[in-house]
N, CA, C and O atoms as CSV, one atom per row, in Angstrom:
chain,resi,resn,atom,element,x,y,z
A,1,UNK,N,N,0.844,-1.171,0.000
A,1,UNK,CA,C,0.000,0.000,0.000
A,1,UNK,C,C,0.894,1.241,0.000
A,1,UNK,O,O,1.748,1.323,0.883
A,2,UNK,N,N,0.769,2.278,-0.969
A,2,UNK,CA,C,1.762,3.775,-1.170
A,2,UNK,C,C,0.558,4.394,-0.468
A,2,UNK,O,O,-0.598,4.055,-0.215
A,3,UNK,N,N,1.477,5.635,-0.230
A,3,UNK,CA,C,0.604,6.572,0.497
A,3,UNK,C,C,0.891,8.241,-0.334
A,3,UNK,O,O,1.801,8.567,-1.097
A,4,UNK,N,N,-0.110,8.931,0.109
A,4,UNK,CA,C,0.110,10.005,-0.853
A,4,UNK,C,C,1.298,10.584,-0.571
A,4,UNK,O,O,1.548,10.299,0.600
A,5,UNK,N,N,2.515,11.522,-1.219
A,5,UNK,CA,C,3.644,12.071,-1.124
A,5,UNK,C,C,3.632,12.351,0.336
A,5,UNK,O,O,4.384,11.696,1.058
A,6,UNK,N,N,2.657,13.488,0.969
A,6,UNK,CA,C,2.432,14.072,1.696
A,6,UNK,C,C,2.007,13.648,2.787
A,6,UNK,O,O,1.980,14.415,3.749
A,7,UNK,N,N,1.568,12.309,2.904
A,7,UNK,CA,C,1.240,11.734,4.161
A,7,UNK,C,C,2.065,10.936,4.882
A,7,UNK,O,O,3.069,10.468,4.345
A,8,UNK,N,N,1.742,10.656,6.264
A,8,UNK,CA,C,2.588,10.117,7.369
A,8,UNK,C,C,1.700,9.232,8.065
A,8,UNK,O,O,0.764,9.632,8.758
A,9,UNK,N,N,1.956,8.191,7.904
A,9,UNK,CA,C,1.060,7.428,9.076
A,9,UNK,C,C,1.313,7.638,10.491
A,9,UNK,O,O,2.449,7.643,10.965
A,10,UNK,N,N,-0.112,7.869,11.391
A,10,UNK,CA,C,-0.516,8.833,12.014
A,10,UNK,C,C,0.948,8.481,13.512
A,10,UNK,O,O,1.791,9.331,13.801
A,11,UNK,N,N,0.887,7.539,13.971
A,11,UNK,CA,C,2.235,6.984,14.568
A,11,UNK,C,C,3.115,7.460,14.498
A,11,UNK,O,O,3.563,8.121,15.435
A,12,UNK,N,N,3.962,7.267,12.917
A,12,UNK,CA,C,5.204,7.691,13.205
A,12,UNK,C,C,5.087,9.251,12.743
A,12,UNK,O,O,6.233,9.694,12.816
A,13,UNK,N,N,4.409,10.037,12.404
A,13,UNK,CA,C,4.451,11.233,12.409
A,13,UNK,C,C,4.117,11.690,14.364
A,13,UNK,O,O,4.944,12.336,15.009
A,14,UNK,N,N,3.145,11.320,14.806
A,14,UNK,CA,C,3.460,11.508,16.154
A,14,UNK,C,C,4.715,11.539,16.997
A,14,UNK,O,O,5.224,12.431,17.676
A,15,UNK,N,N,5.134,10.004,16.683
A,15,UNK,CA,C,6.968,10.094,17.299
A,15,UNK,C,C,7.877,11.146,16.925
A,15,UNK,O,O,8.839,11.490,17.613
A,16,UNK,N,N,7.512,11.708,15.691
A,16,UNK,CA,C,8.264,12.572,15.156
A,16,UNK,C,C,8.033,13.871,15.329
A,16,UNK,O,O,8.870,14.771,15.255
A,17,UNK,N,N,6.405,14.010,15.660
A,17,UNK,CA,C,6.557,15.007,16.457
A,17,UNK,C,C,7.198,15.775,17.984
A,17,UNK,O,O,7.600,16.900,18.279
A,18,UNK,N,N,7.017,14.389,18.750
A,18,UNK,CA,C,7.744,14.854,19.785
A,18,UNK,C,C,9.088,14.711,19.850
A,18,UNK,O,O,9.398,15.642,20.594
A,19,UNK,N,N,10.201,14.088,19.521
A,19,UNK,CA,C,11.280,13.725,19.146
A,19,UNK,C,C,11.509,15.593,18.680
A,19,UNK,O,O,12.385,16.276,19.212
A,20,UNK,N,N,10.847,15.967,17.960
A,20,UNK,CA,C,11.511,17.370,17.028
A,20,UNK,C,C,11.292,18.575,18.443
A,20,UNK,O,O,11.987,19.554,18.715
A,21,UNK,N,N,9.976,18.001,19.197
A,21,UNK,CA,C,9.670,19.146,20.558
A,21,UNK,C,C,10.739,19.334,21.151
A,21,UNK,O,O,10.935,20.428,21.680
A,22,UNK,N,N,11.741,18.277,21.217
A,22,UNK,CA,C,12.577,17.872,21.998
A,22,UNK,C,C,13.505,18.384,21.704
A,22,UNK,O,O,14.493,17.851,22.210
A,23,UNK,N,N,13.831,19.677,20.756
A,23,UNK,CA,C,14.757,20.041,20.459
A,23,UNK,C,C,15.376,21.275,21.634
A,23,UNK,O,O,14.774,22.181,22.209
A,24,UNK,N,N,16.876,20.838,21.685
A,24,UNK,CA,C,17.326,21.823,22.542
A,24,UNK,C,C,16.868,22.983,22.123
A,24,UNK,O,O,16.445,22.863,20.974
A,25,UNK,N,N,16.713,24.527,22.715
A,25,UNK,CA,C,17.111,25.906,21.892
A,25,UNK,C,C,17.898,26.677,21.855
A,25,UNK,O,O,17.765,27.895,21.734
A,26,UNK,N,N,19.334,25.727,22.010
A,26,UNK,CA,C,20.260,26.584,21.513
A,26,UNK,C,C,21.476,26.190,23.183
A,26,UNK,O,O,21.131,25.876,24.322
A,27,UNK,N,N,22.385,26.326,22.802
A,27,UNK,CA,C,23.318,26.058,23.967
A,27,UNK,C,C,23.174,25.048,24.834
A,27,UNK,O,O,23.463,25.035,26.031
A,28,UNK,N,N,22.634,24.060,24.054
A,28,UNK,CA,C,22.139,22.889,25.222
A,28,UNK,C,C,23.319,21.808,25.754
A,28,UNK,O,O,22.995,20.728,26.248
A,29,UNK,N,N,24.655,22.202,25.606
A,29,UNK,CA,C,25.428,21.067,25.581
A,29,UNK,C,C,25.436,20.028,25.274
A,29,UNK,O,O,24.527,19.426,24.702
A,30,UNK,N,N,26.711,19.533,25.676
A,30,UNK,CA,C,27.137,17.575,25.022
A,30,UNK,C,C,26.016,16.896,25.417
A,30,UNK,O,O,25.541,16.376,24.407
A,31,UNK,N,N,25.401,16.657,26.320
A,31,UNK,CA,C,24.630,15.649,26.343
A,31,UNK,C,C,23.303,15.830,25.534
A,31,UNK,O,O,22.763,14.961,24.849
A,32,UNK,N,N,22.998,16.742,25.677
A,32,UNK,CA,C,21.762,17.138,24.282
A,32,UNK,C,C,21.705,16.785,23.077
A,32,UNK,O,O,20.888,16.145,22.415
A,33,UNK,N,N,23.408,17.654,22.706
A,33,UNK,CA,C,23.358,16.874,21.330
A,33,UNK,C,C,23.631,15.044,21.209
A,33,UNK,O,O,23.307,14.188,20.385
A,34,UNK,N,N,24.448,15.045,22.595
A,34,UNK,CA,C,24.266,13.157,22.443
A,34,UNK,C,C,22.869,12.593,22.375
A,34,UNK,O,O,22.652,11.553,21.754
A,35,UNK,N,N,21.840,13.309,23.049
A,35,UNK,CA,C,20.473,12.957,23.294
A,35,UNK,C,C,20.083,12.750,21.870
A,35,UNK,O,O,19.831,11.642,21.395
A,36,UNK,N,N,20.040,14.155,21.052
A,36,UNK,CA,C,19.579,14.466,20.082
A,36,UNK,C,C,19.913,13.555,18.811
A,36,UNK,O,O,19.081,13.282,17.946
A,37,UNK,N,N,21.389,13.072,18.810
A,37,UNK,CA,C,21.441,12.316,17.836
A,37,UNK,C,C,21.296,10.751,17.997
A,37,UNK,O,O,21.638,10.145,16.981
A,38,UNK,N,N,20.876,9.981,19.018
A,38,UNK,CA,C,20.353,8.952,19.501
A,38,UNK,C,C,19.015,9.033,18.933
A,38,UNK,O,O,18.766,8.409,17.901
A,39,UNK,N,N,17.828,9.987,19.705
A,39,UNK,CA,C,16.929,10.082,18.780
A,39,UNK,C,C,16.919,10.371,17.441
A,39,UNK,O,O,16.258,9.615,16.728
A,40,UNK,N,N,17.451,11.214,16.973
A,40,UNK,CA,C,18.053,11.322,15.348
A,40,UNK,C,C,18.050,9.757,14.546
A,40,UNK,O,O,17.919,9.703,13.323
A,41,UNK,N,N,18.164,8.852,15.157
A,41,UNK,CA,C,19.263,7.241,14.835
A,41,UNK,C,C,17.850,6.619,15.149
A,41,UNK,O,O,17.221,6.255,14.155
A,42,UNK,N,N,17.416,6.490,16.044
A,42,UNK,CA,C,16.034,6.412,16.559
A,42,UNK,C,C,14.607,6.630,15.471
A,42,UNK,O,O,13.983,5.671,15.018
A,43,UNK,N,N,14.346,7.742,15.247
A,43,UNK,CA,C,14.364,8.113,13.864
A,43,UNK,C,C,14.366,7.357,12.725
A,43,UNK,O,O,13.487,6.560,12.399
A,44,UNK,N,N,15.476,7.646,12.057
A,44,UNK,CA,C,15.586,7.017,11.147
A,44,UNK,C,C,15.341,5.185,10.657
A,44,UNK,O,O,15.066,4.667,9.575
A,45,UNK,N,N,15.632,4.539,12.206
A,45,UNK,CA,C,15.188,3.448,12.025
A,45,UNK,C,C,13.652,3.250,11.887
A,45,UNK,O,O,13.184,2.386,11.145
A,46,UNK,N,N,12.824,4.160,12.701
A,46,UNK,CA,C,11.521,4.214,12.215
A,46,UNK,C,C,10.837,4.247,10.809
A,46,UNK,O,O,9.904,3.610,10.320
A,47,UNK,N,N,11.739,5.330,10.302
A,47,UNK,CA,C,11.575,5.376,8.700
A,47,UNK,C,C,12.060,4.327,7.789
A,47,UNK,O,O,11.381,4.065,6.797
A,48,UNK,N,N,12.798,3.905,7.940
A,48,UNK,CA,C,13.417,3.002,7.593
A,48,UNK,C,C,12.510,1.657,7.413
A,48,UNK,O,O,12.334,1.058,6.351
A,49,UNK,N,N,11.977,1.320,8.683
A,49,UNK,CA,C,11.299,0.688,8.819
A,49,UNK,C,C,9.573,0.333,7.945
A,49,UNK,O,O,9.111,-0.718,7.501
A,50,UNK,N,N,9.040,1.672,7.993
A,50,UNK,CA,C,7.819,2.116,7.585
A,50,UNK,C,C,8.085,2.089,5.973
A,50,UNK,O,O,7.394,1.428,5.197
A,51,UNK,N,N,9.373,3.044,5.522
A,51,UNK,CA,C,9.250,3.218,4.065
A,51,UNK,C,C,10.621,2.107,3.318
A,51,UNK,O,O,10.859,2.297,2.125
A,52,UNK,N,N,11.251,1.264,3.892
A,52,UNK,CA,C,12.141,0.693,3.639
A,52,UNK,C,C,13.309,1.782,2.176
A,52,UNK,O,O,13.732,2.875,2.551
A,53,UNK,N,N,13.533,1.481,1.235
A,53,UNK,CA,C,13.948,2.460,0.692
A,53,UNK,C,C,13.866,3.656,0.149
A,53,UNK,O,O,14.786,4.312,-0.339
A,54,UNK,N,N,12.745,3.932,0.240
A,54,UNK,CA,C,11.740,5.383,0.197
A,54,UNK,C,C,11.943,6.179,1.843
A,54,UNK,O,O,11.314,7.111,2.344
A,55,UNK,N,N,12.948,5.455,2.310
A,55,UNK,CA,C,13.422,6.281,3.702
A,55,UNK,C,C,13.722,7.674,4.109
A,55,UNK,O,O,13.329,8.467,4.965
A,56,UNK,N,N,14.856,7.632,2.830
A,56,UNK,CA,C,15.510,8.963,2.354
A,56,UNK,C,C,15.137,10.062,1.304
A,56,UNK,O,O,15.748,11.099,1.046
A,57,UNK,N,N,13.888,9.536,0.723
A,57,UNK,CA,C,13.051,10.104,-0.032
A,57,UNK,C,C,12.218,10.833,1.704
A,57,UNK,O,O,12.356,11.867,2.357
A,58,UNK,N,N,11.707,10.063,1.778
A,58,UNK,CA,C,10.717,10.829,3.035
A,58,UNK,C,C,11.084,11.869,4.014
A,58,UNK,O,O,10.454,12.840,4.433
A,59,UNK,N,N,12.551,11.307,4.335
A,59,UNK,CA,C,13.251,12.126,5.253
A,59,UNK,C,C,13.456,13.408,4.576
A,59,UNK,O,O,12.991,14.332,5.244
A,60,UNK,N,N,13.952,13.747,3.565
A,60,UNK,CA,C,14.297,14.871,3.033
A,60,UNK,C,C,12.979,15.476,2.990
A,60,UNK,O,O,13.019,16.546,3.596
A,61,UNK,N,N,11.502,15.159,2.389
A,61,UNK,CA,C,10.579,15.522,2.390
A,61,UNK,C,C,10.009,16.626,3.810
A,61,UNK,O,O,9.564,17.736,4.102
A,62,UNK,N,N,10.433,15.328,4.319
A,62,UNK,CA,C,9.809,15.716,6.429
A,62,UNK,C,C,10.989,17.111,6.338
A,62,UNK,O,O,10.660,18.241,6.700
A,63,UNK,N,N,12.265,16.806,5.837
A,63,UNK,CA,C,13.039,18.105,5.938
A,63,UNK,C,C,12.737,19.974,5.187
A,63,UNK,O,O,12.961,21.134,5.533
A,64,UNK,N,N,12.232,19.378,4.240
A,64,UNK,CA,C,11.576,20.482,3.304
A,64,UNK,C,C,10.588,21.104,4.123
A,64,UNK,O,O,10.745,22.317,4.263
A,65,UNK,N,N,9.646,20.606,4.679
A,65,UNK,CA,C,8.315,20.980,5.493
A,65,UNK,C,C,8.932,21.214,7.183
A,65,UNK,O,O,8.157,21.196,8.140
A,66,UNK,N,N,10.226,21.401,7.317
A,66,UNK,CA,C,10.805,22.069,8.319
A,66,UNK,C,C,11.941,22.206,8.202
A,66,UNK,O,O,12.816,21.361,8.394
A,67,UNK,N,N,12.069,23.456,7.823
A,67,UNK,CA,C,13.503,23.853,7.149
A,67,UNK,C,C,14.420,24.241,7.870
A,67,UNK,O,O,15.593,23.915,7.688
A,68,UNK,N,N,13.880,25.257,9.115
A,68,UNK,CA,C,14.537,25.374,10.573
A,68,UNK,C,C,15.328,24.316,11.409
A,68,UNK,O,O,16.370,24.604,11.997
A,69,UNK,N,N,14.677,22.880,11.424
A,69,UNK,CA,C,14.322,21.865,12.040
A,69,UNK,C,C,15.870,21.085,11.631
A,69,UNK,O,O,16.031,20.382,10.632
A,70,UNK,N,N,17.183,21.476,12.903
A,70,UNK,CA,C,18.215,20.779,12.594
A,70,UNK,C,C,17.865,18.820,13.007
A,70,UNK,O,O,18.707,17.943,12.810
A,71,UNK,N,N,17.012,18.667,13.355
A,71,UNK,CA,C,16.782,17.424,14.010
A,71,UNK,C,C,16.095,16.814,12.592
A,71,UNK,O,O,16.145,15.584,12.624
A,72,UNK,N,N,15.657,17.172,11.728
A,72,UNK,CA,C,15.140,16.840,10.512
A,72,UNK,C,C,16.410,16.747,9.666
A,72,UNK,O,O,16.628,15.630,9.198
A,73,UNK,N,N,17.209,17.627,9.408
A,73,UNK,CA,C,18.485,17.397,8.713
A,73,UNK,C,C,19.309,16.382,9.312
A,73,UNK,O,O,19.823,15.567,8.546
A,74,UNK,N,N,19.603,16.254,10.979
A,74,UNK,CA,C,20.339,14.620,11.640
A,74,UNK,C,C,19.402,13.636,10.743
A,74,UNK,O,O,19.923,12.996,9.829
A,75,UNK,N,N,18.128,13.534,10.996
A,75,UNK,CA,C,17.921,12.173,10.896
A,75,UNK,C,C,17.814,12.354,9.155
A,75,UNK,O,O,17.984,11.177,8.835
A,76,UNK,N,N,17.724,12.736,8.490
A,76,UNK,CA,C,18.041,12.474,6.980
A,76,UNK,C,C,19.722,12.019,6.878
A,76,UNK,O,O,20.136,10.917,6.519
A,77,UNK,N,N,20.382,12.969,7.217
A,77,UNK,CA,C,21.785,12.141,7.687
A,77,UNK,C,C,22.444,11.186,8.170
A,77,UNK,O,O,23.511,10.596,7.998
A,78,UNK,N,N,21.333,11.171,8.976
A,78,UNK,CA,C,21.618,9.506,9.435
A,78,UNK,C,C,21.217,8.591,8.440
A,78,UNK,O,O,22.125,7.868,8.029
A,79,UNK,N,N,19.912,8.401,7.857
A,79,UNK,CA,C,19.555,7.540,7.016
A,79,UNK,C,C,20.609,7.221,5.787
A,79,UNK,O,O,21.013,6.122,5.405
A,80,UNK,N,N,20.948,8.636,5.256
A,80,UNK,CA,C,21.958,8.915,4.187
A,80,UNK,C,C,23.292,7.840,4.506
A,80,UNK,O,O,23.809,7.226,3.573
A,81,UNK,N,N,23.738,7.702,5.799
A,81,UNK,CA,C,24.854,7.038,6.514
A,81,UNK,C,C,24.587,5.864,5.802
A,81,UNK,O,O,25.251,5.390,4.880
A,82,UNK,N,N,23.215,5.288,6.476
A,82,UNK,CA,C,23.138,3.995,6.626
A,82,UNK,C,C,23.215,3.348,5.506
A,82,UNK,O,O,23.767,2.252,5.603
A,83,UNK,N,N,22.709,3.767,4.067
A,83,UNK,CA,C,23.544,3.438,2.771
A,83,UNK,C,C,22.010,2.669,2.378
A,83,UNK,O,O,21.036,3.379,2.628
A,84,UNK,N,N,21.767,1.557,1.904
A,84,UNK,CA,C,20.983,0.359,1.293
A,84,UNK,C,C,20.879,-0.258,2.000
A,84,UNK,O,O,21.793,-1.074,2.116
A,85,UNK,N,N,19.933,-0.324,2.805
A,85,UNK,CA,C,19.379,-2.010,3.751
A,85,UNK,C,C,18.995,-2.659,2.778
A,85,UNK,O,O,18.647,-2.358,1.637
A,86,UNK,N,N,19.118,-3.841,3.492
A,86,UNK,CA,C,18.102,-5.291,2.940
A,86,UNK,C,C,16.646,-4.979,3.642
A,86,UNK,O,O,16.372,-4.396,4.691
A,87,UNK,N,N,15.852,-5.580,2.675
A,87,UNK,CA,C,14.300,-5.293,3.377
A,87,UNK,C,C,14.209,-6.613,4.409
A,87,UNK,O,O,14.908,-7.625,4.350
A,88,UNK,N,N,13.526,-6.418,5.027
A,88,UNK,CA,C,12.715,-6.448,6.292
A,88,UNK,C,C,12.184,-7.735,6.088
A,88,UNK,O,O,11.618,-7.730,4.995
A,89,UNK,N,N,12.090,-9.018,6.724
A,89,UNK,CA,C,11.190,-9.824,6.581
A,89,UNK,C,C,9.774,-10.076,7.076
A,89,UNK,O,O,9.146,-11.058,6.679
């Protein structure tokens, strides 16, 4: 089942909403950004999961529709890392 460009199943757009709440604002130190890119990794396995190689298609998408949103650019980065999974059984 595809879903329209623009949609998110209602779940992982939730996680992703709060995950992004969660953003430091600014001077949050080391452990924040350690926080931040755990969830970032966190993230991406979600997508990953949901859109298997349409991961990094989505992520960049979710990035476009928050352009501010450095926690949207980690987790596209991260995905970007992770290269070609094997799908999912």
């Amino acid at each position: 089942m595809h879903e329209d460009e623009g949609s998110t199943p209602d779940k992982l757009q939730a996680m992703l909403d709060v995950i992004a709440r969660s953003e430091p604002a600014g001077g949050g130190g080391q452990a924040d950004v350690g926080r931040l890119k755990a969830d970032a990794a966190k993230a991406a396995s979600v997508l990953i999961e949901f859109y298997g190689d349409a991961a990094l298609e989505r992520a960049r998408l979710i990035e476009r529709r928050s352009p501010q949103s450095h926690f949207a650019r980690m987790v596209t980065a991260e995905i970007g890392r992770r290269g070609k999974l094997p799908p999912r059984s």
